[in-house]
C-alpha positions as CSV (number, residue, x, y, z in Angstrom):
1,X,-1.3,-19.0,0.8
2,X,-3.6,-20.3,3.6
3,X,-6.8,-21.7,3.3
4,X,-9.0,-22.2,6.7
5,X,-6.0,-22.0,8.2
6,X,-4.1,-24.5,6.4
7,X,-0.9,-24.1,4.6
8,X,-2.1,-25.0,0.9
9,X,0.9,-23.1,-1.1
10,X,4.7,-22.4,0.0
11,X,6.3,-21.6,-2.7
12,X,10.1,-19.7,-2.7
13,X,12.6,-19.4,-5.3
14,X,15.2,-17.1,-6.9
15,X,18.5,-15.4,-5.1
16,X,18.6,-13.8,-1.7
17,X,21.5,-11.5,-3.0
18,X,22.0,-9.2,-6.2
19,X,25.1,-10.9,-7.3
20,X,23.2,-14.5,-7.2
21,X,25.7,-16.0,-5.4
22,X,23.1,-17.2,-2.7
23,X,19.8,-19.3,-3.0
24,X,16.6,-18.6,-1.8
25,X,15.9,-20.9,0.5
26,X,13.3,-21.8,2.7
27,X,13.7,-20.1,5.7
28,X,15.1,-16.7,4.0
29,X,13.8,-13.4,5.4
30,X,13.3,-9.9,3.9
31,X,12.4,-6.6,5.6
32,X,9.1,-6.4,4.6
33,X,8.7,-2.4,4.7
34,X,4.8,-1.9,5.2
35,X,3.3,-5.1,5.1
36,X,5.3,-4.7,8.9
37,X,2.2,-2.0,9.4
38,X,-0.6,-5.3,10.1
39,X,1.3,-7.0,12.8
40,X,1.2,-3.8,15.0
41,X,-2.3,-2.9,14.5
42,X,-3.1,-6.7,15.6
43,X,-1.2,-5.8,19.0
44,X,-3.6,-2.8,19.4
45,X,-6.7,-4.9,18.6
46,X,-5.7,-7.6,20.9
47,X,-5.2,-4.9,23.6
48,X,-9.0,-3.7,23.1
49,X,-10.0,-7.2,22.7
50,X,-9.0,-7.6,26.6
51,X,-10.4,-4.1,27.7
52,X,-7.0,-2.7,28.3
53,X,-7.4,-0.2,25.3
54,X,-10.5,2.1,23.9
55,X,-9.9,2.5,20.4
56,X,-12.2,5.6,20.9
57,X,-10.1,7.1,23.8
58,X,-8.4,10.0,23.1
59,X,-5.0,9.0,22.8
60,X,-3.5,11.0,25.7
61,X,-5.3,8.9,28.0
62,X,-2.6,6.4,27.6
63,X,0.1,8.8,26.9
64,X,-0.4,11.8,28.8
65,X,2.1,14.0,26.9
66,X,0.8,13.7,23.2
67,X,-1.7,16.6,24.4
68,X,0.4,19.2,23.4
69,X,-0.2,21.2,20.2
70,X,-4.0,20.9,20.3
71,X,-3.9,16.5,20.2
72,X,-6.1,16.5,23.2
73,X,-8.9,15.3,20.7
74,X,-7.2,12.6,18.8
75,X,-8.1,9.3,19.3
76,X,-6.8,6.0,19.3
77,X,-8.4,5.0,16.2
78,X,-7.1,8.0,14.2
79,X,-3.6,6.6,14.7
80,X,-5.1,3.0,13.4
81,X,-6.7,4.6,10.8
82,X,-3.8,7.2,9.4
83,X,-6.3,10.1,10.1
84,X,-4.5,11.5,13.1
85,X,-2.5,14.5,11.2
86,X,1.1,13.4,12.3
87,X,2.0,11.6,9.0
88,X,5.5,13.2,9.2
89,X,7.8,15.0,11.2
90,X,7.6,18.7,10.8
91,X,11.6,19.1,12.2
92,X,14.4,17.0,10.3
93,X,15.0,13.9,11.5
94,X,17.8,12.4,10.3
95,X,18.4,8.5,10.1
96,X,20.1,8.1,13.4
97,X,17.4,9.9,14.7
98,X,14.3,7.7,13.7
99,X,16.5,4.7,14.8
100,X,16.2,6.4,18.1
101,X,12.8,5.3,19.9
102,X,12.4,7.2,22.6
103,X,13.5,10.6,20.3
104,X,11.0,9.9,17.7
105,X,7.8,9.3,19.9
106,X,9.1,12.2,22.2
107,X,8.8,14.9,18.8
108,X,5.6,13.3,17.6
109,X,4.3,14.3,21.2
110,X,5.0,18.0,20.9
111,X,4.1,18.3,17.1
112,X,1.2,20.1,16.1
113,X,-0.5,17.9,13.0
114,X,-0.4,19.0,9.7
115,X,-4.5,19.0,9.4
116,X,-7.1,18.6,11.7
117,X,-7.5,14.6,13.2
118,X,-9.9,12.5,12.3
119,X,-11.4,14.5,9.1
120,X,-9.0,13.0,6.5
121,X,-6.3,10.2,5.5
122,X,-3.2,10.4,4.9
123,X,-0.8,7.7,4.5
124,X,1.9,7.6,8.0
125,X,4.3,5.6,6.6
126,X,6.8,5.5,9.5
127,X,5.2,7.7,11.7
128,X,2.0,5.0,12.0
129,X,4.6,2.1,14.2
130,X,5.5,4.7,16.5
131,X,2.5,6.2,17.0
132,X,0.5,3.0,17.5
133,X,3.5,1.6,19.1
134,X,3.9,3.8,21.7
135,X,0.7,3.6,22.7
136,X,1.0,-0.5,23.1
137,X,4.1,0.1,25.3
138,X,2.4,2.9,27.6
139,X,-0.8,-0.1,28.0
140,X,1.6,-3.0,27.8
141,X,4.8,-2.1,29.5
142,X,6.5,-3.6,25.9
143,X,7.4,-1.5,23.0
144,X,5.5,-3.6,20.3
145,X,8.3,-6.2,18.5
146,X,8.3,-7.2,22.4
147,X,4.5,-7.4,22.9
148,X,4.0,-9.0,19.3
149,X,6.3,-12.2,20.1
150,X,5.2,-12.6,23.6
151,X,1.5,-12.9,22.5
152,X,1.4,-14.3,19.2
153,X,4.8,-15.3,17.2
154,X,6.2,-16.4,19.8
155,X,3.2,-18.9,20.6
156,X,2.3,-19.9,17.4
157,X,5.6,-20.6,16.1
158,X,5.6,-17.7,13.1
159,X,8.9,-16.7,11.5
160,X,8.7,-12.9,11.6
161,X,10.6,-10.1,14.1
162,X,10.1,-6.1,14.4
163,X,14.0,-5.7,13.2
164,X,16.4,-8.7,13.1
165,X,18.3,-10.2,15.6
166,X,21.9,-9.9,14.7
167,X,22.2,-14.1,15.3
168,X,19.7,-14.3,12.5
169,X,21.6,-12.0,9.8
170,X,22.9,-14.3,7.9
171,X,19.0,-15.7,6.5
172,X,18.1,-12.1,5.8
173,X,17.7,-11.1,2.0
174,X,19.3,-8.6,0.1
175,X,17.2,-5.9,-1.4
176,X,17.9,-5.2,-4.8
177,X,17.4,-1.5,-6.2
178,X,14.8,-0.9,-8.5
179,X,16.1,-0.2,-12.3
180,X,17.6,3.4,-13.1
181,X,14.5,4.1,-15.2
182,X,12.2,3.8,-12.4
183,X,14.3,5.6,-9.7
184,X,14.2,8.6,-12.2
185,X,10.3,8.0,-12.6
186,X,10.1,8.1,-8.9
187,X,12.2,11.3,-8.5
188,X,9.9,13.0,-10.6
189,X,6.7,12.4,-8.3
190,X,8.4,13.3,-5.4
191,X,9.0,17.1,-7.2
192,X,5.4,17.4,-7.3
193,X,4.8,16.1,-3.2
194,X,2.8,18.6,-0.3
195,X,5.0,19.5,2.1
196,X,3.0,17.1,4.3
197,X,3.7,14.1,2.0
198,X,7.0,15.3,1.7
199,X,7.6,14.7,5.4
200,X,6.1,11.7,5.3
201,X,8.0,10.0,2.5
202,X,11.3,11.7,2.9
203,X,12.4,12.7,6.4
204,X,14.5,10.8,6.9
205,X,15.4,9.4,3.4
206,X,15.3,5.8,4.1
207,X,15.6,2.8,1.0
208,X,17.3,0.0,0.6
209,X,20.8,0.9,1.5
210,X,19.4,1.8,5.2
211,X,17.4,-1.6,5.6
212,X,20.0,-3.4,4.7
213,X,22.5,-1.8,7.8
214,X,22.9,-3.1,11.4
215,X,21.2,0.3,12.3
216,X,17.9,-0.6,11.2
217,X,17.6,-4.3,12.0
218,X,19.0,-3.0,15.3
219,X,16.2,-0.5,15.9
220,X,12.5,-0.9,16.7
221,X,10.8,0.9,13.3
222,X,7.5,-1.3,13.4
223,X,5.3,0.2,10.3
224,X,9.1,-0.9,8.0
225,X,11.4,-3.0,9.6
226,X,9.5,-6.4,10.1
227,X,11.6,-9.1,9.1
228,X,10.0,-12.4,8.1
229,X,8.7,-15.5,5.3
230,X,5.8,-15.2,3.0
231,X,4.6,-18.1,5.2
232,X,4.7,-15.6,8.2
233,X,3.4,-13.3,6.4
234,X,0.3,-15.4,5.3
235,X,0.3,-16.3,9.0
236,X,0.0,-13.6,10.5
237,X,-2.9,-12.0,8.4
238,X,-4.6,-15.7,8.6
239,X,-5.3,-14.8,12.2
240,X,-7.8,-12.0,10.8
241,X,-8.5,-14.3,7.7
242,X,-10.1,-17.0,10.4
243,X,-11.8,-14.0,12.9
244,X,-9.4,-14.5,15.4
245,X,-7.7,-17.5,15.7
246,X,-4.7,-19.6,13.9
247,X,-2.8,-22.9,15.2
248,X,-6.3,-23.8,17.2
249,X,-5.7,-20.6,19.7
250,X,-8.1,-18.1,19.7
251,X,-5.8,-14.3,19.9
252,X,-8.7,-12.6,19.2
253,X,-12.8,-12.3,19.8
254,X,-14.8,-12.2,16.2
255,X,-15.9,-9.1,17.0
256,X,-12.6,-7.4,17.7
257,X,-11.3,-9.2,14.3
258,X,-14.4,-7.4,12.3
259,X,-13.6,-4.3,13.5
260,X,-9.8,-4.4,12.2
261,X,-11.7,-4.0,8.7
262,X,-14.2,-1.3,10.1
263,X,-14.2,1.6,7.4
264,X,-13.1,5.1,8.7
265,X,-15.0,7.1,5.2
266,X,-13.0,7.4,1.9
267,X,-11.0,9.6,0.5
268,X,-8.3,11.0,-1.4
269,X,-5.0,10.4,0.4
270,X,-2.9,13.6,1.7
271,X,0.2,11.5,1.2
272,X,-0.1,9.3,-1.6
273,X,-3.6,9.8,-3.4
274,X,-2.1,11.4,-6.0
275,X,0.5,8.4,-7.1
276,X,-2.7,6.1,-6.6
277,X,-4.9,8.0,-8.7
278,X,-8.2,6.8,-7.0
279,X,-9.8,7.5,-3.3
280,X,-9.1,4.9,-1.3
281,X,-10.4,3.6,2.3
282,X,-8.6,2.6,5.5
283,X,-10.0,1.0,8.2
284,X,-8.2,0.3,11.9
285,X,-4.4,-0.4,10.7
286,X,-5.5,-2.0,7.0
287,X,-6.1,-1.1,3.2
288,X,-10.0,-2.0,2.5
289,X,-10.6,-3.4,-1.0
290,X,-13.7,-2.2,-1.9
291,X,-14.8,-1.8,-5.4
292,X,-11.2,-1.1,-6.6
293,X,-10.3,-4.8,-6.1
294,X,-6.9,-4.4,-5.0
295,X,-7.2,-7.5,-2.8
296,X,-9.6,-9.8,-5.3
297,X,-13.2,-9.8,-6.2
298,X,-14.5,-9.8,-2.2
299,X,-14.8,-5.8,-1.5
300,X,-14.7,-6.7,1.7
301,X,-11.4,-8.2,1.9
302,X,-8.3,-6.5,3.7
303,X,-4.6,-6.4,3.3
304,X,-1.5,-4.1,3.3
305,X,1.1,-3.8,1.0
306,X,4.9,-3.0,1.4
307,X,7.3,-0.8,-0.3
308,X,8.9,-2.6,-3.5
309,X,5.5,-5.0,-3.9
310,X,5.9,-7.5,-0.2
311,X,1.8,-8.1,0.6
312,X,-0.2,-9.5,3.3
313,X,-4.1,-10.0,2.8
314,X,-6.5,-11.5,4.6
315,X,-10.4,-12.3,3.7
316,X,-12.8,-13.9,5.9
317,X,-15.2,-14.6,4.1
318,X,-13.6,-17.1,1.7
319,X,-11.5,-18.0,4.5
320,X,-8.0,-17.5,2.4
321,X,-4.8,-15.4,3.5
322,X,-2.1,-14.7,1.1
323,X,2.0,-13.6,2.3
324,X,3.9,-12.1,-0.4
325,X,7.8,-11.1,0.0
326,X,10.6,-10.4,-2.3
327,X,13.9,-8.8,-2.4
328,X,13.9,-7.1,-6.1
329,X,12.1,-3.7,-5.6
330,X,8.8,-2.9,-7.5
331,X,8.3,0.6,-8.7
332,X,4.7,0.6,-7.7
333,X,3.1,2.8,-4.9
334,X,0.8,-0.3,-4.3
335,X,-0.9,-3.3,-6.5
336,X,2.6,-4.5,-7.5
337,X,1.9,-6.0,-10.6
338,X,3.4,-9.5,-8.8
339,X,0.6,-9.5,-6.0
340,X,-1.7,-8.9,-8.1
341,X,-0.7,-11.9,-10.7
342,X,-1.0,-13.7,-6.9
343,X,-4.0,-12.4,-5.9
344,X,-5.6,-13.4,-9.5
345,X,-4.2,-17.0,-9.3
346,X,-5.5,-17.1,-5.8
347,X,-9.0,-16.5,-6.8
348,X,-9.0,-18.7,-9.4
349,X,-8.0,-21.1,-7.7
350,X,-10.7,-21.4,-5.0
């Protein structure tokens, strides 16, 4: 937990491996799953920031041959804001395959959406780093793990990677499977998924046997394979926590870190409204709290959560940031009952 940009709680425990044979230490890192998602919209953010990027371009401006199938109209901000219609791949696409950058982006190019951009949400779990990534690469010249440590982890000294190098495999955590009961609980909402959540969810299949393999720390999968520390984690969304800056360097103008939290309408989400239960709101690459309180009493704060319960949030207003990260899996969709004993102890706290 940060607070005005200071380091005020660092806490880690427990075992980085399921036989607990190896310690949690201090420098251990975890594939983070979708808390990953935040770092890469900050890369698109600080792109706009510098008048490289229009957020309200359309989106083939930048990448000429994401036109096809009627995407002429789809702007950048749909991708930030999971509204562009391309929340999974219509063709299977097998592991191999999504580990396969230029593959992936080249089929997302020629796919026609699965409802019309920019009139509703819907979640793009894997789909949203490529998408958004791409785009940084055709502005930047780097695909965005690249981009991401030139201009800010690599600067400010923060403990987090797109993938994992293979030097650095031996500090990397061991996810542990969720319990039987919830993997059955989990099959059984997946029976009742759209075809378009289907796609988004489960093609590929990937859990924790795939994030744990040289495959996927090997490969550039930036909305699921960022590797890092709660303390990076709390880092990295202290940046928008403080309205642009961390470690005395500004990375972004206050203005371009408001609009990371600009709300793009609520609604029910295509792809996992129904395991939420509630309409939710996202605005340009984060989860808005609003009057839900996912991310503590300010409805104004932001955050994103990851798959198993890993959390980043950020509020500027009260000035705090918060970096959650485990390795035992959480059967929640989001609001891991962890976090949210975190978020609550936070608050207090203040």
């Amino acid at each position: 937990m940060t607070l005005r940009g200071e380091t005020v709680v660092d806490l880690w425990g427990g075992w980085a491996d399921e036989a607990r044979t190896r310690p949690w230490e201090r420098d251990t890192v975890v594939n983070l799953w979708s808390t990953s998602k935040g770092p890469i919209a900050l890369c698109a953010h600080i792109l706009a920031d510098r008048g490289l990027l229009d957020l309200d371009a359309p989106v083939a401006a930048y990448w000429p041959e994401f036109a096809a199938a009627g995407k002429e109209g789809v702007l950048v901000r749909h991708l930030l804001s999971h509204r562009a219609g391309l929340a999974g791949l219509r063709e299977p696409h097998s592991f191999a395959q999504l580990c396969d950058w230029e593959l992936t982006v080249k089929r997302l190019a020629a796919q026609e959406p699965w409802w019309e951009p920019g009139t509703q949400a819907g979640y793009h779990a894997m789909t949203f780093g490529f998408l958004v990534g791409e785009v940084v690469r055709r502005v930047s010249g780097l695909l965005p793990g690249a981009f991401l440590e030139r201009e800010v982890t690599g600067p400010l000294g923060i403990d987090f990677t797109i993938g994992l190098p293979e030097k650095e495999a031996s500090r990397a955590a061991e996810q542990v499977h969720p319990p039987a009961a919830t993997t059955s609980e989990q099959a059984a909402i997946f029976v009742q998924l759209t075809p378009t959540a289907l796609a988004a969810l489960t093609n590929p299949p990937v859990g924790v046997a795939e994030a744990g393999s040289p495959e996927w720390r090997a490969a550039e999968i930036p909305a699921a394979n960022g590797h890092g520390t709660a303390r990076a984690v709390a880092a990295l969304y202290g940046i928008l926590a403080l309205r642009g800056t961390w470690g005395g360097q500004r990375l972004l103008s206050p203005e371009a870190a408001e609009r990371v939290r600009e709300g793009q309408g609520g609604c029910r989400d295509l792809v996992i409204g129904a395991g939420l239960g509630r309409d939710t709101e996202i605005g340009l690459g984060l989860w808005l709290s609003g009057a839900h309180g996912s991310y503590g009493p300010n409805p104004r704060a932001f955050d994103h959560d990851g798959y198993g319960g890993s959390c980043g949030l950020a509020d500027p207003e009260a000035g705090v940031s918060l970096g959650y990260v485990m390795n035992r899996m959480g059967p929640h969709i989001a609001d891991d009952p962890r976090k949210m004993a975190l978020v609550e102890a936070l608050y207090s706290a203040l």
